[in-house]
C-alpha distance (Angstrom), angle and dihedral (degrees) to the residues before:
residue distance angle dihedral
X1 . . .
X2 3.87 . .
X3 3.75 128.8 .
X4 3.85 114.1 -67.8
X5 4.05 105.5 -79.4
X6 3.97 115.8 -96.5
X7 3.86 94.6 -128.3
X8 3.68 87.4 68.7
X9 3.86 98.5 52.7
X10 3.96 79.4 44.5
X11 4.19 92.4 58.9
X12 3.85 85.5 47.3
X13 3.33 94.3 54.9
X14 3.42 99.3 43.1
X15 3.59 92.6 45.4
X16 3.80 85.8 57.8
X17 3.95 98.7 47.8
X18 4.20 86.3 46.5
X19 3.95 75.4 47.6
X20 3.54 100.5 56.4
X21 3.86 98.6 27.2
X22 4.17 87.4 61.0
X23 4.34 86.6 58.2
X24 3.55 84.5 67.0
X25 3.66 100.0 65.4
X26 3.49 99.3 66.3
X27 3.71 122.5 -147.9
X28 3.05 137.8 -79.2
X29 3.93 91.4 13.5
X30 3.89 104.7 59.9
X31 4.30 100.4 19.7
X32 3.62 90.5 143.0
X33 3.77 97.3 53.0
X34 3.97 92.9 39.6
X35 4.20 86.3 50.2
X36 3.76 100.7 53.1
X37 4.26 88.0 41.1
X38 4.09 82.2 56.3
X39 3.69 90.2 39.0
X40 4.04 93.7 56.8
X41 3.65 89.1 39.4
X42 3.69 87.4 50.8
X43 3.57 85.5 55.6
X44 3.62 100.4 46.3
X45 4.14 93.3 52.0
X46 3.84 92.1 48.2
X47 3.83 86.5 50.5
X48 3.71 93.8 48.6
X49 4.06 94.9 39.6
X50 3.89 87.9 54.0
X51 4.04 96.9 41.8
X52 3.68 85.7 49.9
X53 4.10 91.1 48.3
X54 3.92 91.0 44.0
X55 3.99 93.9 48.6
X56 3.68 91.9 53.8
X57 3.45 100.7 49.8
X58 3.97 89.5 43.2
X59 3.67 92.6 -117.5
X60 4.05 138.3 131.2
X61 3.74 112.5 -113.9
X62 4.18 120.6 -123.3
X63 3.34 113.4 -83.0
X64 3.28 88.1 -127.3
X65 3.70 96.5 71.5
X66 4.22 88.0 72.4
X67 3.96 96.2 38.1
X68 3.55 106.1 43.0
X69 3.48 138.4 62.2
X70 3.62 95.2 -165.7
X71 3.16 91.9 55.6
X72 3.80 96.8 57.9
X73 3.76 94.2 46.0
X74 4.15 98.0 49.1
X75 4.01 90.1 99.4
X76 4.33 97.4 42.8
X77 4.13 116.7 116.2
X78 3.66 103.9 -109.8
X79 3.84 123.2 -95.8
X80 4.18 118.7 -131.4
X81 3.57 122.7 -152.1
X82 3.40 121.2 -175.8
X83 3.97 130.3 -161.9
X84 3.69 123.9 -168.7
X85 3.54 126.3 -163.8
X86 4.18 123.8 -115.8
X87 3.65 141.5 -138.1
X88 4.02 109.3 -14.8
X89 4.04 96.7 -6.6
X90 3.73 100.0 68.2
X91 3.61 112.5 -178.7
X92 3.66 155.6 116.6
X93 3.33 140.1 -124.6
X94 4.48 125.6 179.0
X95 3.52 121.6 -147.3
X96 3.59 113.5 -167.4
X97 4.12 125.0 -168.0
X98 3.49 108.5 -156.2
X99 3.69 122.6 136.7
X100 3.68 128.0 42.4
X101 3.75 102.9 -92.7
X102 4.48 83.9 55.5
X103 3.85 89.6 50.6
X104 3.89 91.7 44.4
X105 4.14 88.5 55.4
X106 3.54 91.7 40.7
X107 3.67 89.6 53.0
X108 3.82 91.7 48.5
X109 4.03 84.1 44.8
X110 3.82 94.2 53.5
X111 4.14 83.8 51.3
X112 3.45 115.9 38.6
X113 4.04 101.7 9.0
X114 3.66 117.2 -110.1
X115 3.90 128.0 -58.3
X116 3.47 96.9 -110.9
X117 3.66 141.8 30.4
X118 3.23 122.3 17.9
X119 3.72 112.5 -8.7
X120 4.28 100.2 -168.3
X121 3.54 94.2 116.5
X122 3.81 99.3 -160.5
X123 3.73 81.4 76.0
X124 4.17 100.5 47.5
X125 4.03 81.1 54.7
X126 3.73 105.9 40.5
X127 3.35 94.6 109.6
X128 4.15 154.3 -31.5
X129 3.24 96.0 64.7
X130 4.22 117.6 145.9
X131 3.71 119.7 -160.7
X132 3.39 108.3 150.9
X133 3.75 100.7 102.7
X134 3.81 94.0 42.3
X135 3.97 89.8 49.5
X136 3.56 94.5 46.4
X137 3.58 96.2 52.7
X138 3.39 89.2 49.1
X139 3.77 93.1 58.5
X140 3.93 94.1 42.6
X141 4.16 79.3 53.2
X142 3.73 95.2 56.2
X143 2.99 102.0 44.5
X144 4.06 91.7 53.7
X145 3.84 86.8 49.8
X146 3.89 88.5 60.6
X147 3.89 89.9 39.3
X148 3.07 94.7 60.5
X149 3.61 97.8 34.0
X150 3.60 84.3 58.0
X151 3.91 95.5 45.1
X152 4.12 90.9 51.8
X153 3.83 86.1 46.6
X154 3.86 95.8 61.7
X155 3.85 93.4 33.7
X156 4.07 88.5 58.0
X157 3.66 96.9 36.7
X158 4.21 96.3 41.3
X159 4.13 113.3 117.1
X160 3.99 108.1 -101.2
């Protein structure tokens, strides 16, 4: 077996730099920048964690794993937003994201605004947004990609 392929020490990197650019959009004020950086690092980790799985076993990954965002978001911790009502109309209303068809519209949301409705988005991300669980488990998923990057690195390149 050959050293662990490049483009999968390229997702984890990437996923980290998404990773790290997304802290700097603090929240409440930027959610909708800070959710599509996680979103594309999402992507990138998910890409890297199943290259990594396919190259060990010696097989070819899904082509759905390069054509579909869906696909790459199937496995993410959900994301919670939260609207409440003002003035007179006090309500509330929870939107979760949790499979990959949510994260796929919420990725199109974060881009283009959403297809109906109002499509300003400074006003979709104003506020009551939770991320926490969905950024954390994309940290704790990074770092296994370069743990075990790491791992199959010393295992391949250990004196016999």
């Amino acid at each position: 077996m050959s050293n662990v392929p490049i483009s999968i020490k390229d997702h984890i990197a990437n996923a980290r730099y998404y990773l790290k650019a997304a802290d700097k959009f603090p929240s409440p004020v930027q959610d909708g920048v800070c959710i599509l950086l996680l979103l594309i690092a999402q992507e990138n980790i998910q890409l890297a964690r199943e290259e990594l799985s396919n190259w060990a076993k010696q097989t070819t990954p899904n082509k759905k794993l390069y054509k579909s965002h869906a696909y790459k978001f199937r496995k993410a911790r959900p994301i919670t937003q939260i609207y409440v009502g003002r003035g007179d109309d006090l309500y509330t209303k929870t939107i979760t994201y949790k499979n990959g068809v949510d994260f796929e519209k919420l990725f199109s949301i974060c881009r283009y605004g959403p297809k109906t409705g109002r499509k300003e988005l400074a006003s979709i991300f104003n506020s009551g947004w939770h991320l926490d669980s969905f950024r954390n488990s994309l940290i704790n998923n990074i770092e296994w990609g370069e743990l075990m990057v790491r791992i199959h690195e010393n295992l391949l390149n250990r004196p016999k």
